[in-house]
N, C-alpha and C positions, 0 to 999 in steps of 0.2 A: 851680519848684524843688521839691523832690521831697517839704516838705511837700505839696507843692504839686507833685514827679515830678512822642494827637492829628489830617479834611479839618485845615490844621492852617494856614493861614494865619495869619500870615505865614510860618510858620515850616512847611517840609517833614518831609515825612515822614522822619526821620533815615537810614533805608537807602534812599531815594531824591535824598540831599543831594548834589552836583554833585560835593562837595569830597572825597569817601570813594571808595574803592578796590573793586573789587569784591570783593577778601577783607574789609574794613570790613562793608558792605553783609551779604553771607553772615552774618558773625558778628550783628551787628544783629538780622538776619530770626531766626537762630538764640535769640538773647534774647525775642525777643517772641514766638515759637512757645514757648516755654517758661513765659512771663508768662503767653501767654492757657491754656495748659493747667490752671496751677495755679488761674486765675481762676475757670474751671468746675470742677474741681474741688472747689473752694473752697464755691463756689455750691450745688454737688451735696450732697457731705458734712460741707461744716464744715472751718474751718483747721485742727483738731488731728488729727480722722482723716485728713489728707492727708498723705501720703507723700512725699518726694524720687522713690520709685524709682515711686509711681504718677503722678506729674507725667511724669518719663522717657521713659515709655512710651505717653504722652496726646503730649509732644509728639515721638516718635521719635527720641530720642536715650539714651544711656547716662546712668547714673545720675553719672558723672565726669564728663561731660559739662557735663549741670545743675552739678555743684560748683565748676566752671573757670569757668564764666560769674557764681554766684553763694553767697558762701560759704554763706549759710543759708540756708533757708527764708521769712526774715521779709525777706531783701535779694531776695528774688523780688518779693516785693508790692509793694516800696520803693519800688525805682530804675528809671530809669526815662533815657531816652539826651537827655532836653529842656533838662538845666539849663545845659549848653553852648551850645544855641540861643537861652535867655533871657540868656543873657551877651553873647553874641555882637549880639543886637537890641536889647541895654540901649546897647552899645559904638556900633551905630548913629543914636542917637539925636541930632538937633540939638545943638551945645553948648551954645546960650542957651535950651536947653529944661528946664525946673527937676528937680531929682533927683527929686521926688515924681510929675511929670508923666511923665516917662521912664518911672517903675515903675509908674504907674497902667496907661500905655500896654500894656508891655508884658505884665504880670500880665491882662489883659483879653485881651488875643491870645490870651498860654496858657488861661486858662481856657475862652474859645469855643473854641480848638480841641479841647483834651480831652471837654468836654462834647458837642461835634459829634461826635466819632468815637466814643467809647464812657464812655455818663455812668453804666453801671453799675459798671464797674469804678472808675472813679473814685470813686463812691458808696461801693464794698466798704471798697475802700482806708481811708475815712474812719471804718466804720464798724468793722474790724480795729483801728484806732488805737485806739478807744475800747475793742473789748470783750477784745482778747490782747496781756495785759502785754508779750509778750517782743516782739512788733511797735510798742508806743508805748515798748520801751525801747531798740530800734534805731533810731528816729527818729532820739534824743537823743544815741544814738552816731553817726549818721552825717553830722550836720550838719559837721564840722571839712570834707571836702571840696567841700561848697558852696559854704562859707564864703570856702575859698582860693581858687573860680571868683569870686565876687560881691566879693571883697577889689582884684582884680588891676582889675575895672570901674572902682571906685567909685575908687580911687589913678588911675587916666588919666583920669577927670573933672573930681577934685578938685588932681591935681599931688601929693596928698600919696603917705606912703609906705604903701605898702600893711601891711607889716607896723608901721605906727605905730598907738598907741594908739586913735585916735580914729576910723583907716577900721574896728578892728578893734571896732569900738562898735557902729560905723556898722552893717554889716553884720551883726552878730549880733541886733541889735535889729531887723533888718527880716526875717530868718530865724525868729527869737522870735517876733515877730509874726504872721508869717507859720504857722508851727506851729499857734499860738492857734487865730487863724480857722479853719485846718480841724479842730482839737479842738472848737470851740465847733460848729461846722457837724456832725460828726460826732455830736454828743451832743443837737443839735438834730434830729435825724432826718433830715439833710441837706435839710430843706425850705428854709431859707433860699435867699436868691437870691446864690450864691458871689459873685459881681462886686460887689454893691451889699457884703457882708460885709468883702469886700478894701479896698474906697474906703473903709466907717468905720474900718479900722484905720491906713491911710494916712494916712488926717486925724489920728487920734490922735497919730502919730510926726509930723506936720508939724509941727502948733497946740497937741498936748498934752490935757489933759482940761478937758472944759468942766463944771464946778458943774453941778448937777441944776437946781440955782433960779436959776441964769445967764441 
């Protein structure tokens, strides 16, 4: 999830997904030609001297182009086409399988496979959160559509209503969460081990906090 926006087991390569169109697919290719443009770019000169219109022309398209696929510049770095695929393999999940173990599970997928296919940009990403304001203040704006993917999950597991109080808890709390870990990972110099970071936050939303002197 896109705090958290892949060889990408289990989950395929989004413009290789069975269930997508070949105008889907095209568009796809088209988003991620233009991710990894700004990425190097990124890498080369710095988020702020990077341009819309030199991203454009890194990934061969018009500058309205980039704009149609992404309103701003900091929704380049964001988003990312996987948080449908973690819904979708959360939905899969056993039903006697506990809600923590289902997200352990699947939050482990996503991260081996981002870290398999490219753990620099993943890295950037983290490290953009931390160091330009206007990319950790689109985070915070763009979680409501996550939310309403991982609300519609967590309502066909629970029977409850998705828009009731308590999935809408549910859910924000595990997004919050989720945010946290890669702020803290991000400000750790991303040495941490991502996976073993996600399970202590896991426990925390399971079990709660444990006393220092417990």
């Amino acid at each position: 999830m896109n705090p958290m926006t892949a060889a990408r087991s289990p989950f395929s390569s989004p413009a290789d997904h069975p269930q997508l169109g070949l105008r889907e697919r095209k568009k796809i290719k088209t988003r991620e030609a233009i991710r990894t443009a700004t990425y190097a770019l990124i890498d080369e000169q710095g988020y702020d001297a990077t341009t819309i219109e030199q991203i454009a022309e890194r990934a061969e398209v018009s500058p309205s182009t980039v704009f149609r696929y992404f309103p701003t510049k900091e929704d380049i770095v964001l988003s990312d086409e996987y948080d449908p695929l973690m819904v979708e393999e959360l939905r899969s999940r056993p039903a006697d399988e506990s809600w923590t173990d289902s997200l352990r599970h699947v939050m482990h997928q996503a991260i081996d496979a981002l870290m398999a296919e490219d753990p620099e940009s993943v890295r950037m990403r983290a490290h953009l959160a931390i160091q330009v304001p206007a990319v950790r203040s689109r985070i915070y704006e763009s979680v409501s559509q996550t939310a309403r993917q991982l609300r519609g999950a967590i309502a066909e597991r629970s029977g409850l209503d998705p828009e009731g109080l308590e999935v809408r808890v549910c859910a924000m709390s595990l997004i919050g969460g989720l945010m946290e870990v890669n702020m803290y990972w991000g400000e750790n110099g991303c040495e941490d081990d991502l996976r073993g970071l996600v399970d202590r936050a896991l426990n925390v939303m399971e079990h709660g906090l444990t006393p220092k002197n417990a």
